[in-house]
C-alpha positions in Angstrom: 100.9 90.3 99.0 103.6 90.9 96.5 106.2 90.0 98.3 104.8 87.0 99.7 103.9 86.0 96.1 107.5 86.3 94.4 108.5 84.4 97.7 106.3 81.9 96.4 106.9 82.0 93.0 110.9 81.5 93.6 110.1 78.5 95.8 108.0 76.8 93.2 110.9 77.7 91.4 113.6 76.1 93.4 111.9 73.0 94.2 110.8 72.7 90.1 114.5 72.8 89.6 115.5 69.9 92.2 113.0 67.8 90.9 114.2 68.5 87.5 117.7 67.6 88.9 117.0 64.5 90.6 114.4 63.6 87.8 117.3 63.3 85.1 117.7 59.9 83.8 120.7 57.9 81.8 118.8 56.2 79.6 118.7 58.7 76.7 121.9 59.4 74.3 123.9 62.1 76.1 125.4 62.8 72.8 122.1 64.9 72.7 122.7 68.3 74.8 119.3 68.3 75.8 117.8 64.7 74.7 115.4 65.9 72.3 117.0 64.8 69.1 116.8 61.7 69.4 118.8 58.8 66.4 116.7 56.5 65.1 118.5 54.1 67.1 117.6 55.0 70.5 114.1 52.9 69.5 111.9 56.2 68.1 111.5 54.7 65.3 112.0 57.9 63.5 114.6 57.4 60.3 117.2 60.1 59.6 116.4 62.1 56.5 114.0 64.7 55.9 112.5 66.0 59.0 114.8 63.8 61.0 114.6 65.2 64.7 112.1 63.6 66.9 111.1 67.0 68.2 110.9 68.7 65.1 113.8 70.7 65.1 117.3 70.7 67.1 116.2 72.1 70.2 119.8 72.5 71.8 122.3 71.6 69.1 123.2 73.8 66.4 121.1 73.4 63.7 121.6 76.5 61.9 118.0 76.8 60.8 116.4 76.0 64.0 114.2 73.9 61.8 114.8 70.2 60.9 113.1 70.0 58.0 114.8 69.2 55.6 117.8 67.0 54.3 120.6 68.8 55.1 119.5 70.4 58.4 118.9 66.9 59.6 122.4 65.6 58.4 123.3 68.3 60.7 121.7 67.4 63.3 122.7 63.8 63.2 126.3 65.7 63.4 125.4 67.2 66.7 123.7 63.8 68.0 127.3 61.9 67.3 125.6 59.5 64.7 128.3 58.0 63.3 128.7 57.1 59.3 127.2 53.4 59.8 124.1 54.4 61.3 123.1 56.9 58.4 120.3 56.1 55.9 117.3 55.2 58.1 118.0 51.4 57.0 118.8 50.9 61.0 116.5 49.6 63.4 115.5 50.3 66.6 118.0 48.6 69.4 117.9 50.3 72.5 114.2 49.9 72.6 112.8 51.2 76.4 111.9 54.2 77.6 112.1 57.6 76.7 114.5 60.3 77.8 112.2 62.0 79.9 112.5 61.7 84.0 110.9 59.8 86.2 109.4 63.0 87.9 108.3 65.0 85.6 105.0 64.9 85.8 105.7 66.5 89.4 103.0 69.4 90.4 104.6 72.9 89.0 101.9 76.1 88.8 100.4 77.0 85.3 102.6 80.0 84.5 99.4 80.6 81.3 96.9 80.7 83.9 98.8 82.7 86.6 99.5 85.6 84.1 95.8 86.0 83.3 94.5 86.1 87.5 92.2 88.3 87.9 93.5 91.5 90.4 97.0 90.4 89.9 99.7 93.5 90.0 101.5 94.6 87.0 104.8 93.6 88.2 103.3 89.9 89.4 102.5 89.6 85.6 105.6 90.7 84.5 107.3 88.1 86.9 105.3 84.8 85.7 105.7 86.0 82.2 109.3 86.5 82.2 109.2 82.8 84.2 107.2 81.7 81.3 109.6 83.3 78.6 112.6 81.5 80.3 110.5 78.1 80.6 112.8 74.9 79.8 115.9 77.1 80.5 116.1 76.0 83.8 117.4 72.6 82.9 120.1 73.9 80.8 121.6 76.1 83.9 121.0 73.9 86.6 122.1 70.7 85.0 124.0 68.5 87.3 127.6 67.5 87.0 127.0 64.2 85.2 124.6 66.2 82.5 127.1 68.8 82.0 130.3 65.9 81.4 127.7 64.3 79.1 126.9 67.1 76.5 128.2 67.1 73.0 131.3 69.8 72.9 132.5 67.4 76.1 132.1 64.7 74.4 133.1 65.5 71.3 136.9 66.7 72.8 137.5 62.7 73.6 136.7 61.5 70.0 140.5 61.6 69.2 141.2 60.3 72.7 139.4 57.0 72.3 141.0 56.6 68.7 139.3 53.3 66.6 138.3 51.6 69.8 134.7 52.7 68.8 135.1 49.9 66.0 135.9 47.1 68.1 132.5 48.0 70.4 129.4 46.5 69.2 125.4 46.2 70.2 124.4 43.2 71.3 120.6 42.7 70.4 117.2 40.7 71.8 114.5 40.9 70.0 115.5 44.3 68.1 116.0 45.6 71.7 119.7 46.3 72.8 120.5 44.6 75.8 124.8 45.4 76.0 127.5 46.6 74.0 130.5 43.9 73.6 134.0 44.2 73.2 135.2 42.2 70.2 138.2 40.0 71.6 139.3 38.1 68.5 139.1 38.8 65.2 137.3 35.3 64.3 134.3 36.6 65.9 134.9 36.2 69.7 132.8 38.9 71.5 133.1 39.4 75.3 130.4 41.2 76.9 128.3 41.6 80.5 126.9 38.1 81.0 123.9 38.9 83.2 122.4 41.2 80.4 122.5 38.4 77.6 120.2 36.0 77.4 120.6 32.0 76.5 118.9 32.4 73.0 120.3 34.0 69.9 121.3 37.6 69.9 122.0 39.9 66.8 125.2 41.4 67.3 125.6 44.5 65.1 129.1 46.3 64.1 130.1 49.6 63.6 129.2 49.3 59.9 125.6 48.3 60.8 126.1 45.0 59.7 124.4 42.2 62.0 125.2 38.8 62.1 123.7 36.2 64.5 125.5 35.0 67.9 125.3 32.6 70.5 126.9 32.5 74.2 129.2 29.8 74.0 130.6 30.4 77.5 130.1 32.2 80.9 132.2 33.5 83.9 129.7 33.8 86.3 132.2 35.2 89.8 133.0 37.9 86.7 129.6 38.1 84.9 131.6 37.9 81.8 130.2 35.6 78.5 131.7 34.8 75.2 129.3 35.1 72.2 130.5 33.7 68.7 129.6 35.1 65.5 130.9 33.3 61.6 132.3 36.3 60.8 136.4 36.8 60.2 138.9 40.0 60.2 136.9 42.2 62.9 138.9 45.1 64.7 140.1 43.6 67.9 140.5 45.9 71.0 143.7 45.9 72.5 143.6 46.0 75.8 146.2 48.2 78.3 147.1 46.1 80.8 149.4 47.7 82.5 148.4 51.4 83.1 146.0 52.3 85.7 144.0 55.5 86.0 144.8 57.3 88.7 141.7 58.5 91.4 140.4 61.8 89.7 141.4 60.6 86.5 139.4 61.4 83.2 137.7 58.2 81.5 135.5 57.9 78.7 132.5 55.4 77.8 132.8 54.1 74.3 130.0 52.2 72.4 130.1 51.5 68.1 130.1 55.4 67.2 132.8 57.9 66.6 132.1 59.8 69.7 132.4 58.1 73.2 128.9 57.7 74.9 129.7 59.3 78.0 132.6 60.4 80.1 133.2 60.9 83.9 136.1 60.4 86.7 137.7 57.6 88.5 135.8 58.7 91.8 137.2 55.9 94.2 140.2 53.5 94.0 140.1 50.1 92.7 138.0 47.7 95.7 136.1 44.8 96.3 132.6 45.1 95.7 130.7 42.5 98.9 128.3 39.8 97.2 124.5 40.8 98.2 121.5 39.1 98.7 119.5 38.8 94.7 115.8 40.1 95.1 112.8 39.9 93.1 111.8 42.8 94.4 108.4 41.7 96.4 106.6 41.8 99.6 104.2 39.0 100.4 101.2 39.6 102.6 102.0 36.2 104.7 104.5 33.3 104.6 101.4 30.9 104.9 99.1 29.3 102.6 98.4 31.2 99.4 101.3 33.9 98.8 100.2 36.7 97.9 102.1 39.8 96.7 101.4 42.8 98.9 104.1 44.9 97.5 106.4 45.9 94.2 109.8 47.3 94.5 109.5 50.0 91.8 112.4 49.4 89.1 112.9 45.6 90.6 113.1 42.4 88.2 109.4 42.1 89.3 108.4 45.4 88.6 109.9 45.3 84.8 108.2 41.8 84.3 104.5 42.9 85.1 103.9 41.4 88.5 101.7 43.4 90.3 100.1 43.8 94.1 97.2 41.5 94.9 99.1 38.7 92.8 99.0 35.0 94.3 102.2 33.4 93.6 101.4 29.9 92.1 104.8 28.6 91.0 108.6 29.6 90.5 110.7 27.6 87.4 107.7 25.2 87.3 108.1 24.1 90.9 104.3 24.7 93.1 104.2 27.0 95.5 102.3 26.2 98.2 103.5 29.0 101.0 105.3 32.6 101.1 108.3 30.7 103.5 108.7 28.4 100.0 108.6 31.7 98.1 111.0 32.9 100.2 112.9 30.3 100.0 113.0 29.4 96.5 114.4 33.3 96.1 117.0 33.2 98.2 119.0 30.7 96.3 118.9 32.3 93.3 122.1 34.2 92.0 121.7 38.0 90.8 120.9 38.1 87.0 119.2 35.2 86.9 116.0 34.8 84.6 113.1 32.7 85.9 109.3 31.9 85.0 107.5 33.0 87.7 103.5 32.1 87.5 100.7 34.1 88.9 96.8 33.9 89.7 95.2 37.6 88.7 91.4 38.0 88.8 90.9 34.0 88.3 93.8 33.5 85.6 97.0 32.1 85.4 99.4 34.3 84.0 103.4 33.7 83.4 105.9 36.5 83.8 110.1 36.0 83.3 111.3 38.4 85.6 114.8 38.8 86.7 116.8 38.5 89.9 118.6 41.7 90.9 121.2 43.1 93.1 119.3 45.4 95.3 120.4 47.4 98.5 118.5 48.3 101.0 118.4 51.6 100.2 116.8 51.2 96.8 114.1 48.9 98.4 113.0 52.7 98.9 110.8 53.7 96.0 112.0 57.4 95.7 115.8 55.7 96.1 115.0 54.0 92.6 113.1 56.4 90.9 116.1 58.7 91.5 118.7 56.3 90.6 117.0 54.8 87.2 117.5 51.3 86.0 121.0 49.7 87.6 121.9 46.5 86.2 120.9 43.2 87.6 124.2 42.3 89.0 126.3 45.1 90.2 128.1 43.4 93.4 129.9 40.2 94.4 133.5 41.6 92.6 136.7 41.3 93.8 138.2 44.1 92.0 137.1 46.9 90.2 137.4 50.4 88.8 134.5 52.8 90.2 134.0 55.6 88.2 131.3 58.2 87.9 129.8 58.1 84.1 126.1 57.7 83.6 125.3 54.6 81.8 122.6 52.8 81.5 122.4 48.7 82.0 122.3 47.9 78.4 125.2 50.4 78.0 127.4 47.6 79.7 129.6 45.5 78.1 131.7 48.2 76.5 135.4 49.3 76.6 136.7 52.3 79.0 139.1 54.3 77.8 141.2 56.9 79.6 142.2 60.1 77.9 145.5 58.7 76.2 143.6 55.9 74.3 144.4 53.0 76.4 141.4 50.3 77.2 141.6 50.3 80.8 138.8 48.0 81.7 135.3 47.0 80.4 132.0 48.4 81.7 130.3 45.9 83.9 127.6 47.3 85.9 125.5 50.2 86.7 125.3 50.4 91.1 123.4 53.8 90.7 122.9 57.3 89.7 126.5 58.4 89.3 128.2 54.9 90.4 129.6 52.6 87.6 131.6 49.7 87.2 134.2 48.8 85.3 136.7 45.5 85.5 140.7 46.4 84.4 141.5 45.2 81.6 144.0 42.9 82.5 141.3 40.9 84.6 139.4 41.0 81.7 142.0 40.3 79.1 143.1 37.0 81.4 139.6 35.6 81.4 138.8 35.8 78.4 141.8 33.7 77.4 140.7 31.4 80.2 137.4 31.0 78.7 139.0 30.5 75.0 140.7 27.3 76.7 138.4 26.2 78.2 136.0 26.5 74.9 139.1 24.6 73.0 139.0 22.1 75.5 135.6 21.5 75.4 135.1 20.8 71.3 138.0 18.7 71.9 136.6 16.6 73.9 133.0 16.6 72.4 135.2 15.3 69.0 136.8 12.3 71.1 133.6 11.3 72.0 131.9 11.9 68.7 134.6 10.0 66.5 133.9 7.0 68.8 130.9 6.8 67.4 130.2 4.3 64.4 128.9 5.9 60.8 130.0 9.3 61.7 130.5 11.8 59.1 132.7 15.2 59.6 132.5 18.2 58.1 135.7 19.4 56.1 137.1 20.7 58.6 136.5 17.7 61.2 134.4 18.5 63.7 130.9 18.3 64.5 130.3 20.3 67.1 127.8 22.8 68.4 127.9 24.8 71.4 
């Protein structure tokens, strides 16, 4: 009985650990060994200062006291979390916004080690077993972190600091509704920002700097084959990245992820060599029932643009971008000439209403039409193929960590983050692709206003401004 019982025990044991494993998500700080101190920023809502730790002390960092209650333990604390020296003060708000750090399978079925230990006509040494299992409880995670955990933790991180030098200053967030949707790369120093397009939407964004200081943007211009936008904030003399456009990383070679702190966001490898990434199909991420009269959603692709909007099984689909529709075929249809990334107002019948969702088209494989195969994965970006070129590497990002620069370990800007494809699979155009569009887009901005003034002076009873133009776009 014993033995089959410690059998069983180290199986529970095993399988609690690969679930742990493959329940590991991106979208907490890795700056944080163990995600559990969580900045302010990450959308707790907590403010640094007294008592500053989301979890009440700094449960795997070094905070000397083990305690995060007061002042200086917290500074601490923030020290460990790579909080950099504009995000201090609890004046920030929330811009990450989402979901917590914890996996997608926790809540998977593990035995109550409390409950165990107090069975009736269990052995001495059984006891001693499920307590000593119960002493070493949240340890697991620590030793059988995977690779990307590991590269992610804050003595890793913290040896590239020098590496990316003041890069981090030229990175900011780019902001929805408080919520952060991309970093950006700031390309001139009038306020030209180039970032992931597919993440930004058409209305104003807050774009915040390494200070914390936010102004307001707009996108003034998208490169769709690229996903690339430019958004323009009034604001003069920002740190401009300088892009490297002439190294390349070599397969194996060490990159880092930077975002507006001191300390890079996360770090990994160039794991393949710079390819073409095919165009795919965009999906909503639905099943209907029939293609006949009254569609009706039968199933939700778990982590699909559907699924984050709030579409749910048993749906009827009424109309797409205000257009009726009457079938699934025009459902279909309608879909299937949509472009990754794209937003749309997608109407529903629930229970006798009419209810109106935005939900997003996304790059999905086959493969991650499998439930477990997203829930595994996490959130990948909306558009993640249709590239012609592009440096694969394996950091763990999440979407709204797009946008930003990569650097390699002698400081040069290599490329720019542009999509997540999955767990360990990232992104990221070179930088002289990027560096040539965005001067493309610059023209093409120039020629644009130029153009709009032509027409505008034409015009009888015009009045200028001092500088002499009148335009907004």
């Amino acid at each position: 009985m014993m033995k089959f019982g410690i059998d069983k025990l180290l199986l529970i044991g095993c399988l609690g650990a690969w679930g742990t494993m493959l329940a590991e998500r991106s979208d907490r700080d890795p700056r944080c060994s163990t995600g559990t101190c969580t900045p302010s920023y990450l959308g707790t809502g907590v403010n640094r200062g007294a008592g500053a730790c989301a979890s009440g002390k700094c449960d795997g960092v070094s905070c000397a006291s083990d305690a995060c209650s007061g002042a200086e333990c917290a500074a601490e604390c923030d020290a460990e979390c790579g909080v950099g020296e504009g995000e201090s003060g609890g004046e920030k708000e929330s811009s990450a916004g989402g979901k917590s750090s914890a996996g997608v399978n926790q809540g998977a079925w593990s035995p109550n080690r409390s409950e165990d230990s107090q069975r009736p006509g269990m052995s001495q040494a059984w006891k001693q077993l499920v307590q000593e299992g119960q002493r070493m409880r949240g340890r697991e995670t620590s030793f059988l972190n995977s690779r990307a955990q590991q590269r992610s933790q804050y003595a890793s991180l913290k040896a590239f600091r020098d590496a990316i030098g003041e890069s981090w200053k030229s990175t900011v967030q780019i902001l929805s509704e408080s919520k952060q949707v991309a970093l950006g790369v700031i390309a001139r120093e009038d306020g030209w920002i180039v970032t992931k397009s597919s993440e930004v939407p058409d209305a104003p964004v807050d774009v915040r700097l390494h200070d914390g200081t936010r102004f307001e943007g707009s996108v003034k211009i998208r490169r769709p084959e690229l996903d690339l936008a430019l958004i323009k904030v009034e604001r003069k003399d920002l740190p401009t990245i300088q892009w490297d456009t002439q190294t390349q990383v070599p397969l194996g070679g060490w990159i880092a992820s930077a975002d507006s702190r001191s300390l890079p966001i996360a770090m990994g490898v160039v794991s393949v060599k710079s390819r073409t990434i095919p165009k795919s199909d965009a999906k909503l991420g639905i099943k209907l029932t029939v293609l006949g009269q009254n569609p009706q959603v039968e199933n939700v692709v778990f982590g699909s643009g559907a699924d984050r909007a709030g579409i749910k099984e048993g749906d009827t689909i009424l109309r797409i971008e205000g257009a009726v529709m009457g079938t699934g075929q025009e459902v279909l249809n309608t879909l299937m000439s949509l472009p990754a990334g794209k937003r749309i107002l997608v109407d529903v019948e629930r229970d006798g209403k009419e209810l109106a969702f935005q939900a997003q088209m996304m790059d999905l494989t086959l493969s991650m039409l499998d439930p477990t195969e997203m829930e595994v994965n996490g959130n990948v970006s909306a558009r993640s193929t249709g590239f012609r070129n592009v440096i694969q590497h394996d950091t763990v990002l999440s979407p709204q960590h797009c946008g930003g620069p990569l650097i390699d370990v002698d400081g040069n800007v290599v490329g720019l983050n542009i999509a997540r494809a999955g767990r360990v699979c990232c992104y990221a155009l070179p930088a002289n692709t990027v560096a040539k569009a965005i001067g493309e887009m610059l023209e093409t901005v120039v020629r644009t206003q130029e153009e709009a003034i032509r027409v505008e002076t034409l015009k009888p009873g015009l009045e200028l401004d001092n500088s002499g133009l009148e335009i907004k776009n």
